[in-house]
C-alpha positions as CSV (number, residue, x, y, z in Angstrom):
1,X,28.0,11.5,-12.2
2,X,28.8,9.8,-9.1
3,X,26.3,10.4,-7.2
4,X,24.2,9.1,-10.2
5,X,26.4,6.2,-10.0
6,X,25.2,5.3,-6.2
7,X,21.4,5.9,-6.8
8,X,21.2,3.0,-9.5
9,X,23.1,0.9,-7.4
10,X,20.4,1.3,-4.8
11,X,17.6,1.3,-7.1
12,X,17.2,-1.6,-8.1
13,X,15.1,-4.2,-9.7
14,X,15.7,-6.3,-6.1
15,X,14.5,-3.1,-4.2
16,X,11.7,-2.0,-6.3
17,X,10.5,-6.1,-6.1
18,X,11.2,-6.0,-2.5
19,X,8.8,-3.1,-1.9
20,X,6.4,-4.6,-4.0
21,X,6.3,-8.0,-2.7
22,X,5.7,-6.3,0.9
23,X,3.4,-4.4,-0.2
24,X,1.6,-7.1,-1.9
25,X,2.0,-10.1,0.4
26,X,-1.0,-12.2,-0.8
27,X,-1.3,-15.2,-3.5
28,X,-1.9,-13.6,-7.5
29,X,-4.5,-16.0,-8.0
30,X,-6.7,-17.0,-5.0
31,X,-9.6,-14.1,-4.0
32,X,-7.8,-11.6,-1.3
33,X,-9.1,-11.8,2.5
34,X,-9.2,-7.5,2.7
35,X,-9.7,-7.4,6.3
36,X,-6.3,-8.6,6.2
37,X,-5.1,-6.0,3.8
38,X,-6.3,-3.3,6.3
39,X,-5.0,-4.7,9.3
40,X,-2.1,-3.3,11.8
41,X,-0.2,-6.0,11.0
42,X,-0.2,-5.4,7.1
43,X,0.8,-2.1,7.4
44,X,3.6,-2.7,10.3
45,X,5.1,-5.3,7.8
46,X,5.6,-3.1,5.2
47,X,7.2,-0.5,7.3
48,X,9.3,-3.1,8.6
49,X,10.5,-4.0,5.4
50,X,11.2,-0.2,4.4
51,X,13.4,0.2,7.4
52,X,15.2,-3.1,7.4
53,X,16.1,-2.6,3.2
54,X,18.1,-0.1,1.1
55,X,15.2,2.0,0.8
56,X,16.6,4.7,3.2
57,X,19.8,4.8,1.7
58,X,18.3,5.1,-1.8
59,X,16.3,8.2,-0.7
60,X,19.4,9.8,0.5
61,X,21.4,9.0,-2.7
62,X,18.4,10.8,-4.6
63,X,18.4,13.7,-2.5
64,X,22.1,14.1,-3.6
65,X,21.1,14.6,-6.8
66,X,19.3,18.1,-5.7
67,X,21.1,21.2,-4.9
68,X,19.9,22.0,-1.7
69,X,16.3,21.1,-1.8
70,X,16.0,22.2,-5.3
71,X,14.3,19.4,-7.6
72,X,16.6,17.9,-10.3
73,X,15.1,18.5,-13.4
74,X,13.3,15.7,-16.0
75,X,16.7,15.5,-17.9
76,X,19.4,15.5,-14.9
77,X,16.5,12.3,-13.1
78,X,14.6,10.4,-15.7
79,X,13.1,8.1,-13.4
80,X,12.3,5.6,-16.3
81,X,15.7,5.0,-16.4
82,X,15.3,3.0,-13.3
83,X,12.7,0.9,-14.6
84,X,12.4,-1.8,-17.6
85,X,11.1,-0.7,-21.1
86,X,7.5,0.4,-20.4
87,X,6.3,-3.1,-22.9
88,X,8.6,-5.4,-21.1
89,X,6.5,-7.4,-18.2
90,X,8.5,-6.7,-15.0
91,X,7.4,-2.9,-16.1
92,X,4.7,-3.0,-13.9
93,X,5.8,-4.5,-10.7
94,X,8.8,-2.3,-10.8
95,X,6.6,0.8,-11.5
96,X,4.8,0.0,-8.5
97,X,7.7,-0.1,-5.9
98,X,9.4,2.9,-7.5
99,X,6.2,4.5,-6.5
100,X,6.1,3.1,-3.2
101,X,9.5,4.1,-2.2
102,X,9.0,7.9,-3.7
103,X,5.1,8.0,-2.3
104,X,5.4,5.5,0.7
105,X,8.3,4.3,1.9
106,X,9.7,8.3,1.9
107,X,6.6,8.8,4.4
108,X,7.8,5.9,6.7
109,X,11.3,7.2,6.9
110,X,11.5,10.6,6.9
111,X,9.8,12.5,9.7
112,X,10.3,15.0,12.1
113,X,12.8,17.4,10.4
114,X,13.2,15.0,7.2
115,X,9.5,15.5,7.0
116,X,10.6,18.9,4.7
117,X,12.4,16.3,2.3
118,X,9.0,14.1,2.0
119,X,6.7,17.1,1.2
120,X,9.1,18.9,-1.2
121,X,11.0,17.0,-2.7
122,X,10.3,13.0,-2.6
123,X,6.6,14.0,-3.0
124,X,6.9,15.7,-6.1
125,X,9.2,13.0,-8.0
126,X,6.9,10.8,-6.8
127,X,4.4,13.1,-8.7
128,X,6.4,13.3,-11.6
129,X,7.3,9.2,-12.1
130,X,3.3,9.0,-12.3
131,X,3.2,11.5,-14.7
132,X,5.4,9.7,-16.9
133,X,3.6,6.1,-16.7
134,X,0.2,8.3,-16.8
135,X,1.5,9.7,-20.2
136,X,2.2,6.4,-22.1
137,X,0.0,5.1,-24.4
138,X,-3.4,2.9,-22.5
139,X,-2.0,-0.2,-23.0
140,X,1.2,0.4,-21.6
141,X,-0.2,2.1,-18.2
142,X,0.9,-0.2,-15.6
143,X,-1.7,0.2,-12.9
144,X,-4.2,-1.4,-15.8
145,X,-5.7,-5.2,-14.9
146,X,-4.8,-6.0,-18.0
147,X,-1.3,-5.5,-17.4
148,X,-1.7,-7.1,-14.3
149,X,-3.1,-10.0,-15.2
150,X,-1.1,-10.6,-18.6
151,X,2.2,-9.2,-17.8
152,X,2.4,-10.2,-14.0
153,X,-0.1,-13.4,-14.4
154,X,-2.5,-12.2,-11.9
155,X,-5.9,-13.9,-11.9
156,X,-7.1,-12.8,-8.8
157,X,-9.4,-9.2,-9.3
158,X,-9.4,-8.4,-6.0
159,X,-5.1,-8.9,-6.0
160,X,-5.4,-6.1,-8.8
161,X,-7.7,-4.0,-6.3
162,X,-5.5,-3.7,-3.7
163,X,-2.6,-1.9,-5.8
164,X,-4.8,0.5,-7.1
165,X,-4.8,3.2,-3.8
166,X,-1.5,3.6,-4.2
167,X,-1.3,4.5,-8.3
168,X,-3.5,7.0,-7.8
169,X,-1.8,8.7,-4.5
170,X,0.7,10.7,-5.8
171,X,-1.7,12.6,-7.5
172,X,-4.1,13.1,-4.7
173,X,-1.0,14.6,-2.5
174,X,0.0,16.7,-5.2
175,X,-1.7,20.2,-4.5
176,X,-2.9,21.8,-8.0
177,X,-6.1,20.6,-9.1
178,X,-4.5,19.0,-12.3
179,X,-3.2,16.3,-10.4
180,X,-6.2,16.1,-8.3
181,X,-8.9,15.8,-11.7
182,X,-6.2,12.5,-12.2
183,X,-6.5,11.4,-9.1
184,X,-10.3,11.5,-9.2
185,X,-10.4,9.7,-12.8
186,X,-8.2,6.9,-11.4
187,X,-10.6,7.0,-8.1
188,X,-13.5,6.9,-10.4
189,X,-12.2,3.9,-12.9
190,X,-11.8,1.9,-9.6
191,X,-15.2,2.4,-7.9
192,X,-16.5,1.4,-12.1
193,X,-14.4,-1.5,-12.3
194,X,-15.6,-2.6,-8.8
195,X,-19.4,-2.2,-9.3
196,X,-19.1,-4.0,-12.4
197,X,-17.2,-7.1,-11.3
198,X,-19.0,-7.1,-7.2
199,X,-22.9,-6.4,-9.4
200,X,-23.2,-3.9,-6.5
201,X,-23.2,-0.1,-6.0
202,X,-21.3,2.3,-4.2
203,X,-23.3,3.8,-1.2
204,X,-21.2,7.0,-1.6
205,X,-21.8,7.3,-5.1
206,X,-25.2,9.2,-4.7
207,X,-23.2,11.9,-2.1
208,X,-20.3,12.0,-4.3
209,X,-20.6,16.0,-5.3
210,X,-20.9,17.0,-1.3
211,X,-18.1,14.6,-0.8
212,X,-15.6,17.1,-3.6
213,X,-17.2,19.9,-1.7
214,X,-16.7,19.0,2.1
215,X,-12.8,19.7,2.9
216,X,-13.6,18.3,6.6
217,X,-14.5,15.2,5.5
218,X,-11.2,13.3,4.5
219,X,-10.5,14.7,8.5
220,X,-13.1,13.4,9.5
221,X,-12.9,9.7,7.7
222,X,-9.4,9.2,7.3
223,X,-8.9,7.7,11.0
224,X,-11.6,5.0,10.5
225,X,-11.5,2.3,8.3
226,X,-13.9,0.7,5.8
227,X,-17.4,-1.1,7.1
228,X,-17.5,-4.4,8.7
229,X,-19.9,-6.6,7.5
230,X,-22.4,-8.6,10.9
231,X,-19.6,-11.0,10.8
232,X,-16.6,-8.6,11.1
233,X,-15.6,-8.9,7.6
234,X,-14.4,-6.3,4.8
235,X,-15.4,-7.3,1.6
236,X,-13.3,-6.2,-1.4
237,X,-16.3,-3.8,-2.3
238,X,-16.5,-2.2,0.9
239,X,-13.2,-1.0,1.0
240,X,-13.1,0.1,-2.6
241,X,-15.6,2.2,-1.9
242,X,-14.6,3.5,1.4
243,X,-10.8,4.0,0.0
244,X,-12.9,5.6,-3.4
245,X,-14.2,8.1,-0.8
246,X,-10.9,9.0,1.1
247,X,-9.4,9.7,-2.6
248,X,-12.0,11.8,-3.5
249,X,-12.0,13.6,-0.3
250,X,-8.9,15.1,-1.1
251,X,-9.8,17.2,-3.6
252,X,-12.2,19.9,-1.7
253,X,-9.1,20.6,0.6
254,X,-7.0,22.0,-2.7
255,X,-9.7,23.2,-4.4
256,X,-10.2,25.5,-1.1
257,X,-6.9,26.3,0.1
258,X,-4.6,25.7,-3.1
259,X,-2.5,23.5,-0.8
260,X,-2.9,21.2,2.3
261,X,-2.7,23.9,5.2
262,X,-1.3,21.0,7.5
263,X,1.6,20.6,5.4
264,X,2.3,24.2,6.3
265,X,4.8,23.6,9.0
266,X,6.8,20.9,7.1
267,X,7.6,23.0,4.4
268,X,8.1,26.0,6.7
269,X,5.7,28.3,5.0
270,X,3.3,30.5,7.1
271,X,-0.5,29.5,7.0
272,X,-3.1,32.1,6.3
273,X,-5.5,33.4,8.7
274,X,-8.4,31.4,7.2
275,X,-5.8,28.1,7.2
276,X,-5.0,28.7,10.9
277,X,-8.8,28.8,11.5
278,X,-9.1,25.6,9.5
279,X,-6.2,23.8,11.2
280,X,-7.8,24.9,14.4
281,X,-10.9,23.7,13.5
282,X,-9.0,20.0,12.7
283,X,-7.0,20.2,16.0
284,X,-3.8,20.2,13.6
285,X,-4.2,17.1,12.4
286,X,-1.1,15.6,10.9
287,X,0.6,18.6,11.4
288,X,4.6,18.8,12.5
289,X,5.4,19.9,15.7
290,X,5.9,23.1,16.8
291,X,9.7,22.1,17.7
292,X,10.3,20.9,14.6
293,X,8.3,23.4,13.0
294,X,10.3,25.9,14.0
295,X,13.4,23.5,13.2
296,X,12.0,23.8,9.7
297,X,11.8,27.1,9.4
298,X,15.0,28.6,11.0
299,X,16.3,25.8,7.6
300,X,14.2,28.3,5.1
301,X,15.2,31.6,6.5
302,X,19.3,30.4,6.4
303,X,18.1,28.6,2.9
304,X,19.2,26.0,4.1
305,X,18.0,22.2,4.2
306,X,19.0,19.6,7.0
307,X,21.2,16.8,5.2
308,X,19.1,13.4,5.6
309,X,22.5,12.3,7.0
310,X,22.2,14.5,9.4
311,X,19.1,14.4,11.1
């Protein structure tokens, strides 16, 4: 009960609106400028918000609640409970920073050795709070523009856009192909909703079955950004379609492997032949270090997990 006690008073409503609102830095109702949105500087001001806020210390109060490493289960963590009622209209601004802290922020601030934490433990909550908003009824969903724009008074479509990535992540970094079919419905309502409001098409839409069949591609795509237009602009539709394609791109990897092989090493579970030819073939992309991988797994064989305290 006490540790319960010091993760509400960590999570919340300021937090979840603080993550949010850096996130989100842009007006609700004029159009967004998105070569902003994908700059350096957008991304290093919300990781300097993560690290200068509560967000660290909330993550360690939640990892209190497991028994080493093991996840608390839906009735010991209801992470609703840290949220408005689903119909109330802050519902879907806090939603979105809960997610951000479980999905995001957790990959800011935990690395190295924390990195196990991230992968196996703040990952999957992350998975399971967007399971529960995915489960309530259409109207309630908080990633909808409808919610957007009538619970949060958002005019501005391309403001709506930009949260979007991030509902549909911790599905994509799930690995079962459940989660994944989400992710690609939520990919594939964006890239719609897009088209429809731009009057254009997505370029990738043609290529979209090699795309879910190509599990080099999210490699291969993932450390470029969207197009540039001849002025050196990104228009909103670029990068939905660009960010459409690096969500789809996921799903070949699991569909192949069951799992991301270059998570391997930060959950300290051996790759198989054909994933150490793969990894190979990636030059280990994204993968921890051999020093800490071997941090990690010295942790499994003692069963064992490094307090976040102590790292």
């Amino acid at each position: 009960m006490e540790n319960h006690t010091a993760v509400k008073s960590l999570i919340t409503p300021d937090l979840l609106m603080q993550l949010t609102d850096a996130y989100l830095p842009y007006s609700k109702t004029e159009d967004l400028d998105f070569t902003i949105a994908q700059s350096d500087a957008f991304s290093t001001n919300f990781k300097k918000v993560c690290q200068e806020n509560k967000a660290r210390d909330a993550l360690i109060a939640l990892s209190h609640l497991s028994h080493n490493g093991v996840l608390p289960t839906p009735i010991e963590l209801d992470l609703m409970s840290f949220l408005p009622e689903p119909s109330c209209s802050e519902f879907p601004q806090q939603c979105f920073g809960l997610q951000l802290l479980l999905d995001q922020a957790s990959r800011i601030l935990l690395t190295e050795i924390e990195a196990r934490w991230q992968v196996a433990y703040f990952g999957p909550l992350a998975r399971r709070l967007a399971g529960q908003w995915y489960a309530l009824p259409h109207h309630l969903r908080p990633h909808s523009w409808q919610r957007w724009k009538n619970d949060v008074g958002v005019t501005s479509f391309s403001y709506w856009v930009s949260t979007q990535v991030m509902w549909a992540a911790p599905f994509l970094h799930a690995e079962d192909l459940g989660s994944q079919e989400i992710g690609l419905e939520l990919s594939n309502d964006l890239r719609q909703a897009v088209e429809e409001y731009t009057r254009t098409k997505d370029p990738h839409g043609e290529s979209r079955d090699t795309t879910l069949k190509d599990d080099l591609l999210f490699i291969r795509e993932v450390v470029k950004s969207p197009p540039k237009d001849d002025e050196g602009a990104i228009s909103m539709a670029a990068w939905t379609y660009w960010w459409c394609m690096i969500l789809d791109a996921h799903w070949p990897i699991i569909a192949r492997f069951g799992r991301y092989p270059y998570r391997n090493a930060a959950f300290g579970r051996p790759s198989t032949k054909e994933e150490e030819k793969w990894l190979d073939n990636i030059n280990h992309f994204s993968e921890a270090s051999p020093e800490i991988a071997k941090r990690i797994q010295e942790d499994v064989e003692k069963s064992r997990w490094t307090p976040l305290e102590e790292s």
